[in-house]
N, C-alpha and C positions, 0 to 999 in steps of 0.2 A: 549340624548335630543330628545324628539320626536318635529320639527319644521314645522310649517304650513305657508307658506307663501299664502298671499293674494296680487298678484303683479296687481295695479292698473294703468299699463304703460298707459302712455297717456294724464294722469289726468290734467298735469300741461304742456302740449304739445301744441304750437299752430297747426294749420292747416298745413300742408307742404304734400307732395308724400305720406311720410309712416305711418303717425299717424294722427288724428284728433283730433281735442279740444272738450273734451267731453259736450255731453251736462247737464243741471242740471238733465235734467231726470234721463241719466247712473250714473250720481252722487248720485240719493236717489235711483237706486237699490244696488248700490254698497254699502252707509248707511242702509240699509233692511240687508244686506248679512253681513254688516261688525256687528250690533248688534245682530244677530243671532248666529256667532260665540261670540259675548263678552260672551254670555251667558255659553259657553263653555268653557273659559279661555283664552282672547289674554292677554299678560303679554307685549308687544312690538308694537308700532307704528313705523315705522323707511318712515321717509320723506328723498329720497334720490336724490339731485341736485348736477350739476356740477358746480363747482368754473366757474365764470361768466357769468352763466346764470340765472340770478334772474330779469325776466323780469315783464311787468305788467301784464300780462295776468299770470303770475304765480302767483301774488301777488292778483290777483283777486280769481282766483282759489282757492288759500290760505284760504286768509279773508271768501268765500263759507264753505270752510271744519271748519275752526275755527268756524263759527259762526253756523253750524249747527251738529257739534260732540264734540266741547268743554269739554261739562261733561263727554263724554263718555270717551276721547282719550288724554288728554293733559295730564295727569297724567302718562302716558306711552308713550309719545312721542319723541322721539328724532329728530334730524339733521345730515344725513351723506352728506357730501359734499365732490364730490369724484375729481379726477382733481388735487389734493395736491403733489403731488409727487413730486413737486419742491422747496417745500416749507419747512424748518428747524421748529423744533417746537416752537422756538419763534417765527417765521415768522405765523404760524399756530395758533398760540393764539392770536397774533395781531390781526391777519385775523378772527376768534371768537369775539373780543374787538370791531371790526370797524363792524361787521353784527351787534351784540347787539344793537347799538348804531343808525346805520341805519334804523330796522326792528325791534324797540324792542316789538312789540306786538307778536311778530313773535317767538323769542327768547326766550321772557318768556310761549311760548305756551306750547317750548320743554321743558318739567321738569325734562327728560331724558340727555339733554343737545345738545346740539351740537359739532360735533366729524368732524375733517378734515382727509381724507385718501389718499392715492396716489396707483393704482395698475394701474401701465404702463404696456403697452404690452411691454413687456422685448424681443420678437423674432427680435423685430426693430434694440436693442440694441445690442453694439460693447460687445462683449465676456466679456471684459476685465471690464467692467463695470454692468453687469449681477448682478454680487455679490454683490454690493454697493446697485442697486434697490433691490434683493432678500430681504437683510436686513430690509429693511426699508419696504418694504410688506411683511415680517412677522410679523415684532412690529404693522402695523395697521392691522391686520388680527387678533392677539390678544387682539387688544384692543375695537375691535368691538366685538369677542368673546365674553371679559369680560363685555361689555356693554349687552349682551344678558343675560348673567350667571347672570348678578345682577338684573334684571330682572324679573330672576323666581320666582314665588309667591312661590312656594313649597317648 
């Protein structure tokens, strides 16, 4: 797979030390840059937040990207919401059920869907339980895979 990432860090960041809350300007070159590759083939949006941080100013930022990329992007959109790593997969699909429900304009944006993952820094962790996280970031490692694989237009 040849894979192109367009990583728009910042986007959804407030003001703090190390990143800025972008302004709309860097917003419509980054829409310039982003439909220039459409024209090339992007097969994948992927919006990635961490489990509890879905603030206003993200939500603003949001509503911005929906309301001026809609046509181009919700059709290959998705939701990785990373932070999960404690979370069982019904705990995880609940946790999908109660954002839906919250944010549904949000939700239905992703027609990719939304996807919970968990990849801990494991060097933190006790030996003995290394294996048990390993596990569980490989199954969402593949299942983000497989969300890209399905993806491909080709």
């Amino acid at each position: 797979y040849d894979v192109q990432v367009i990583d728009t860090m910042g986007i959804f960041h407030v003001e703090d030390k190390v990143r800025h809350k972008m302004s709309n300007e860097e917003i419509v070159l980054i829409k310039k840059n982003f439909q220039e590759n459409l024209k090339s083939g992007i097969n994948l949006v992927l919006f990635v937040f961490r489990n509890g941080r879905w603030t206003d100013e993200e939500k603003k930022s949001f509503d911005y990207i929906k309301s001026n990329f809609k046509e181009e992007i919700s059709e290959i959109s998705a939701m990785v919401v990373t932070g999960c790593e404690n979370l069982d997969e019904d705990e995880r699909k609940e946790w999908i059920e109660n954002f839906e429900s919250f944010l549904p304009e949000v939700a239905n944006f992703m027609k990719k869907g939304i996807h919970c993952v968990g990849f801990p820094d494991t060097s933190t962790i006790k030996r003995s339980l290394r294996e048990v996280y390993r596990e569980g970031i490989e199954q969402d490692q593949e299942a983000l895979r497989q969300l890209v694989y399905s993806s491909d237009k080709n």
